[in-house]
C-alpha positions as a printed Julia matrix, in Angstrom:
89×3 Matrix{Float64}:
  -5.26   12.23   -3.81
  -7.93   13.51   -1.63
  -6.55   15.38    1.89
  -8.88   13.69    4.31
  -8.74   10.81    6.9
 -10.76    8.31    7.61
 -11.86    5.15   10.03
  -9.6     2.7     8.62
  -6.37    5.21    8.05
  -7.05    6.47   11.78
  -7.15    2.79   13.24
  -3.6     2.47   12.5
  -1.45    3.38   15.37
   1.85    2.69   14.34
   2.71    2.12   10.81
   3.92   -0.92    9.07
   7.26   -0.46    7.03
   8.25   -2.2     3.89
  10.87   -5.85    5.24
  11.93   -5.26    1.72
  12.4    -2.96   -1.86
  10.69   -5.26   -4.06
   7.07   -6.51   -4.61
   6.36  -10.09   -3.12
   4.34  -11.0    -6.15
   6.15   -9.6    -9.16
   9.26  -11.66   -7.75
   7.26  -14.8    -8.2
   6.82  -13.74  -11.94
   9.4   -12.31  -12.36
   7.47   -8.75  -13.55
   8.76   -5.47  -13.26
   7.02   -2.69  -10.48
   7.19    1.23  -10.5
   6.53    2.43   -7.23
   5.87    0.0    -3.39
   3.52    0.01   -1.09
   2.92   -1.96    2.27
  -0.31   -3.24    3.25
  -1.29   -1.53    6.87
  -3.12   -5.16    7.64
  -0.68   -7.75    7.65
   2.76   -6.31    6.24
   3.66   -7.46    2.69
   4.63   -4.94    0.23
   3.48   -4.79   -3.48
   3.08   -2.89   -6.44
   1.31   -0.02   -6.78
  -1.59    1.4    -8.99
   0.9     2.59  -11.9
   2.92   -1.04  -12.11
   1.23   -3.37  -14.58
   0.06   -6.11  -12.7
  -1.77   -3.43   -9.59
  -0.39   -6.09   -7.08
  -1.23   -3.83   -3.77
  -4.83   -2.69   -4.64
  -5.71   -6.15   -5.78
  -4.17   -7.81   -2.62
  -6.75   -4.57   -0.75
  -9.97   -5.87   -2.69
  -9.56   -9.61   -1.98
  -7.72   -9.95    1.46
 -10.04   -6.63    2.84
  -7.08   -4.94    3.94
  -8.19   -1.34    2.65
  -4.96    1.05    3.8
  -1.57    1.03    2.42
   1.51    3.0     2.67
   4.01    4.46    0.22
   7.11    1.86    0.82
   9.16    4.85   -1.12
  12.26    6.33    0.39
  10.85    9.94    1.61
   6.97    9.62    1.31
   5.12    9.35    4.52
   1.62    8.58    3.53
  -1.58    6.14    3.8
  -4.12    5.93    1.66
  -7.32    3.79    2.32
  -8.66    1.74   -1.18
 -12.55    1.75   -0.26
 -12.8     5.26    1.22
 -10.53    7.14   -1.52
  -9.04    8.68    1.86
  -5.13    9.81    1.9
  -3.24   11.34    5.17
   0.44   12.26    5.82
   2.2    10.54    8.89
């Protein structure tokens, strides 16, 4: 991941933590997820890049909520989707 910051990943003052260990939309389905992330925008947590169904980035594109972070125990990161921008919290 690229080691700079950006306008969207600076915008967020204090950073949203996963309610739960499980992606909202592979529970629907019941589909299996590798790794969680939680949307800086509005809260809910989903899959990540490296799960089948990409829940996370695809909830980025359509609800224009570009930064996540990792919802994994231990990693402190954010990454912004549209500016390919990561930073450590």
């Amino acid at each position: 991941m690229p080691n700079e910051t950006c306008g969207h990943i600076e915008a967020i003052t204090d950073v949203r933590h996963a309610a739960t260990r499980e992606c909202a939309e592979c529970v629907k389905t019941g589909a299996r997820w590798m790794h969680l992330r939680t949307c800086q925008s509005c809260g809910v947590t989903l899959c990540c890049d490296s799960s089948p169904n990409r829940h996370a980035s695809k909830h980025a594109r359509a609800a224009d909520h570009p930064v996540i972070a990792s919802a994994e125990p231990g990693e402190r990161w954010l990454y912004c989707y549209p500016d390919d921008a990561y930073a450590e919290y």
